[in-house]
FIKOLZA-1660 file (N, C-alpha, C; in steps of 0.1 Angstrom, whole numbers, plus 5000, padded with zeros to 4 digits):
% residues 69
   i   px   py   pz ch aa at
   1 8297 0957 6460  A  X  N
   1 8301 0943 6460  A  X CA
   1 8291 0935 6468  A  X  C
   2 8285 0926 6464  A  X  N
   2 8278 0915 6473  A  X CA
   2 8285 0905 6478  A  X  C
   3 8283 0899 6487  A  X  N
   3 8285 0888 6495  A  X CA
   3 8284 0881 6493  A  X  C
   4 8284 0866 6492  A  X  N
   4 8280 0855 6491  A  X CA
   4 8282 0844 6502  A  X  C
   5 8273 0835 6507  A  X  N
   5 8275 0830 6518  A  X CA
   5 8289 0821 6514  A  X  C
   6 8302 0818 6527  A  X  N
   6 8307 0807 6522  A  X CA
   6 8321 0814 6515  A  X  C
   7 8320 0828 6513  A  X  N
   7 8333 0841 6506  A  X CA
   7 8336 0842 6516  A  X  C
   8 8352 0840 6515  A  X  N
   8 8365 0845 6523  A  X CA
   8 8365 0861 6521  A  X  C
   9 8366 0870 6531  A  X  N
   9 8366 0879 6526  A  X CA
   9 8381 0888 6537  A  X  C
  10 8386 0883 6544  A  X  N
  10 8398 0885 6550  A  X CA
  10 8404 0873 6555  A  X  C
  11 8417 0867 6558  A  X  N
  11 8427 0864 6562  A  X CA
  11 8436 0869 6569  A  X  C
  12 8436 0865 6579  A  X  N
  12 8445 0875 6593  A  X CA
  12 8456 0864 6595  A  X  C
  13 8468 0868 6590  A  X  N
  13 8482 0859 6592  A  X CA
  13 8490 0863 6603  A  X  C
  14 8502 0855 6609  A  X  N
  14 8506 0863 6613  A  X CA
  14 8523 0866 6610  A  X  C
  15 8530 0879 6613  A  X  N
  15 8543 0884 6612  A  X CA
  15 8555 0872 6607  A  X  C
  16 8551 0862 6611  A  X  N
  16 8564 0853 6619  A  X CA
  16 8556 0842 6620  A  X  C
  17 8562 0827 6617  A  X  N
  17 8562 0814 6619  A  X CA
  17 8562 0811 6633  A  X  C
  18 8567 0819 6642  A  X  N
  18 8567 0813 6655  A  X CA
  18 8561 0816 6666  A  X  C
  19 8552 0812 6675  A  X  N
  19 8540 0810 6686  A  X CA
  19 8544 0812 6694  A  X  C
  20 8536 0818 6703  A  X  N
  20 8538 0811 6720  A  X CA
  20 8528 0813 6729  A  X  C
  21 8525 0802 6738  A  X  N
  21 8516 0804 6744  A  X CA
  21 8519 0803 6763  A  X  C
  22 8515 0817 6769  A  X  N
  22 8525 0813 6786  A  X CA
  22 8508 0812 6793  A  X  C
  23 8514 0796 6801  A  X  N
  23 8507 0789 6808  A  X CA
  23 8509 0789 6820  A  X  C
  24 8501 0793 6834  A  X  N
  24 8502 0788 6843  A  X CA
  24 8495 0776 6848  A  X  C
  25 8504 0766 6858  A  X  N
  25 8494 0753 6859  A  X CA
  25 8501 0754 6877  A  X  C
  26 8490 0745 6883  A  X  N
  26 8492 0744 6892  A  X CA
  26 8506 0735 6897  A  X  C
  27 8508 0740 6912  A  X  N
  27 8515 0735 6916  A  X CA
  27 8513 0720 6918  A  X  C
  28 8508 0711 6918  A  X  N
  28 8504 0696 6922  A  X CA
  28 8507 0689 6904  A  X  C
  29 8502 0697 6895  A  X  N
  29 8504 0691 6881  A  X CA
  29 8518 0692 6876  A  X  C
  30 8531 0701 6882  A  X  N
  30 8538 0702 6880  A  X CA
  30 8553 0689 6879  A  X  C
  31 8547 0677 6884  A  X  N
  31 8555 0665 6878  A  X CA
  31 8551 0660 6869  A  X  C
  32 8541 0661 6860  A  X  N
  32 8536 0657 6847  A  X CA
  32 8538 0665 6834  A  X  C
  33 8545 0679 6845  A  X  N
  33 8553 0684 6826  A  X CA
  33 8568 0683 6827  A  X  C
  34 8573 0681 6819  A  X  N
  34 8587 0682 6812  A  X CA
  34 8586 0688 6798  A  X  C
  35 8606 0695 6801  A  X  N
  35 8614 0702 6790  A  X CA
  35 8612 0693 6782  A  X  C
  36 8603 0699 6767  A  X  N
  36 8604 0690 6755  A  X CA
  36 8593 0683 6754  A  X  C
  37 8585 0682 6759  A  X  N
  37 8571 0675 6762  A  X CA
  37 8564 0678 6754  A  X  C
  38 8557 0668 6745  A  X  N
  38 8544 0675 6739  A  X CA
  38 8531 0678 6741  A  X  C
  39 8530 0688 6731  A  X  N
  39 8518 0694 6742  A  X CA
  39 8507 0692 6729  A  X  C
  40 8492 0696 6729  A  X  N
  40 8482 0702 6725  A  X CA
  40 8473 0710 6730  A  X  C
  41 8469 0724 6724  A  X  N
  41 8464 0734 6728  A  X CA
  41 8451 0730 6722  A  X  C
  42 8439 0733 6729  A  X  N
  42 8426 0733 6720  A  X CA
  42 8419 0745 6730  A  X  C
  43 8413 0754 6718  A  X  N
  43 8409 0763 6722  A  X CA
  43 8393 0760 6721  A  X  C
  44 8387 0757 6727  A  X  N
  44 8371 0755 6727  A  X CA
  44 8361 0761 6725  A  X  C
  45 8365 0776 6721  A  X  N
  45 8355 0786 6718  A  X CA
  45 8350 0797 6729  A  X  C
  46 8353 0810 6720  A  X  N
  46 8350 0824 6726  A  X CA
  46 8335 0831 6726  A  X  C
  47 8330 0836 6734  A  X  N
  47 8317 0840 6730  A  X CA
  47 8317 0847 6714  A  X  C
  48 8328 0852 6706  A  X  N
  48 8325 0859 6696  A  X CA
  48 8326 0848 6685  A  X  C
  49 8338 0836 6683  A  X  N
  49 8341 0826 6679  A  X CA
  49 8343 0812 6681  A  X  C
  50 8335 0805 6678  A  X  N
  50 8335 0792 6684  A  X CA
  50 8343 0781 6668  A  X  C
  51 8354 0776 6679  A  X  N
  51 8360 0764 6671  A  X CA
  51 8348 0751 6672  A  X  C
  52 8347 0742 6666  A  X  N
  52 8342 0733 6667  A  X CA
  52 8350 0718 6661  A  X  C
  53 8340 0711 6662  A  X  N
  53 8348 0696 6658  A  X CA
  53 8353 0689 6667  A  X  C
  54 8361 0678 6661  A  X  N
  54 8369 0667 6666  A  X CA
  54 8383 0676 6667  A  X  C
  55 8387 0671 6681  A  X  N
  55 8398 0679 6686  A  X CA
  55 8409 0672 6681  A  X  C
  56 8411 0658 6673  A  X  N
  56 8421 0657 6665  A  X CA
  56 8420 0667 6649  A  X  C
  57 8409 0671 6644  A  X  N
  57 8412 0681 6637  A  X CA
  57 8407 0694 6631  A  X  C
  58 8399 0695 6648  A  X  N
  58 8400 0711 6647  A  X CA
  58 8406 0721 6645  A  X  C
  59 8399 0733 6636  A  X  N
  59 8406 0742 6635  A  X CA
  59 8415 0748 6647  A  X  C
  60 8410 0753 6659  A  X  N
  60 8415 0757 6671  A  X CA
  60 8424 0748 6678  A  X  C
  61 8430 0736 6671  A  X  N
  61 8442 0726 6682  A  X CA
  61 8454 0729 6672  A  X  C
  62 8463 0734 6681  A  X  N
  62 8474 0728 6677  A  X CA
  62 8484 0722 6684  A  X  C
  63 8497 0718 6678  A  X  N
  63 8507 0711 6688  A  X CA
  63 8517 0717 6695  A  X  C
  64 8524 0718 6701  A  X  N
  64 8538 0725 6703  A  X CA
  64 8548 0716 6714  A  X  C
  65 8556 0720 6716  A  X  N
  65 8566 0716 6729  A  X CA
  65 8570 0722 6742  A  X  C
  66 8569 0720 6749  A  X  N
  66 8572 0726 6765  A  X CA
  66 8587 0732 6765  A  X  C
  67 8585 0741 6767  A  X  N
  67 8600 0753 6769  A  X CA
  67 8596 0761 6784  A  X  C
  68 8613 0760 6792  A  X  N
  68 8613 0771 6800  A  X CA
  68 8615 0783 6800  A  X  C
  69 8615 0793 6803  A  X  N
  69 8622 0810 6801  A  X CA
  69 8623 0816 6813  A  X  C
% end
């Protein structure tokens, strides 16, 4: 089989619709979050993978909401 530049050649999904990402933030930033709060994650890029673009629609941003546990 050849290649071609530009061929999808895997898709990695995942199990389940639902995310999570656990954040520590400091103690001084902690009046600036609240339960239910929205959030955006942008991930900036790994030495193996780099997102790029505008962080309104980068691949690597997405949104979510502030939850305690």
């Amino acid at each position: 089989m050849v290649v071609n530049a530009g061929q999808v050649l895997v898709e990695i999904l995942p199990e389940t619709n639902s995310r999570a990402v656990e954040l520590w933030i400091d103690g001084n930033d902690i009046p600036f979050v609240w339960l239910q709060q929205k959030a955006r994650l942008q991930f900036e890029g790994w030495p193996a993978i780099q997102f790029r673009g505008w962080p309104e629609i980068a691949v690597g941003t997405f949104g979510g909401r502030v939850s305690f546990y």
